[in-house]
C-alpha positions, 0 to 999 in steps of 0.5 A: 886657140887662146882667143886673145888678139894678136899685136898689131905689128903682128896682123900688120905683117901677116896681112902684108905677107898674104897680101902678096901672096894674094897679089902674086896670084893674081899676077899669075891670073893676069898671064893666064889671061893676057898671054896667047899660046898654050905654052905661054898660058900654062907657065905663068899660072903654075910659077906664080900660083906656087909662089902665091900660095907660099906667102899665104903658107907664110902668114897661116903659119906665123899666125896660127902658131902664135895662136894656138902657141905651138908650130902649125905643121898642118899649114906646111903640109898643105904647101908641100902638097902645092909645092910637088903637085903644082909642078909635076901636073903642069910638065904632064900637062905641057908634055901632053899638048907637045904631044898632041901639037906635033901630031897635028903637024903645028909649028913646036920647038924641036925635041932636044934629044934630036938637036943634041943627038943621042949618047951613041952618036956622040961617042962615034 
């Protein structure tokens, strides 16, 4: 790092960004709370985590890279990581409490590989 001040526009518009970053998440946090279901819970965190966590990659990577004056790569690979894991977990995780719901017996939304029938039955 070079130790000299970025400009002000400069900090202004990388504070902006990961300030909506930050506020984004906080949205998520909020559905987190607010929404009843399970299935309703799950959705907004994973969404809105992603997208908070890609503003705040934004402004890491504007400002470390003016600072050090090359591309950060490191700040990139961390959103990358959030960007495949984040989605992937939530599907296992919403799959499992399918899973777990039907066997109870609750009340879930029909598989749609029985509501719009298998590749055989169409083709008879």
């Amino acid at each position: 790092m070079n130790g000299q001040p970025l400009p002000l526009w400069l900090d202004i518009a990388i504070s902006a960004v990961v300030l909506c970053g930050a506020l984004i998440a906080f949205m998520g946090s909020l559905g987190l709370l607010r929404l009843k279901s399970y299935f309703e819970r799950v959705h907004a965190p994973s969404i809105i985590a992603t997208m908070g966590c890609w503003c705040v990659m934004h402004g890491a990577l504007v400002y470390f890279s003016v600072q050090e004056g090359f591309l950060a790569l490191h700040v990139l690979l961390i959103a990358l990581f959030v960007a495949v894991t984040v989605p992937v977990t939530s599907i296992f995780l919403m799959r499992a409490a399918l899973f777990r719901a039907r066997r109870s017996g609750e009340a879930v939304p029909q598989s749609l590989s029985r509501m719009t029938g298998s590749g055989e039955d169409r083709d008879s």
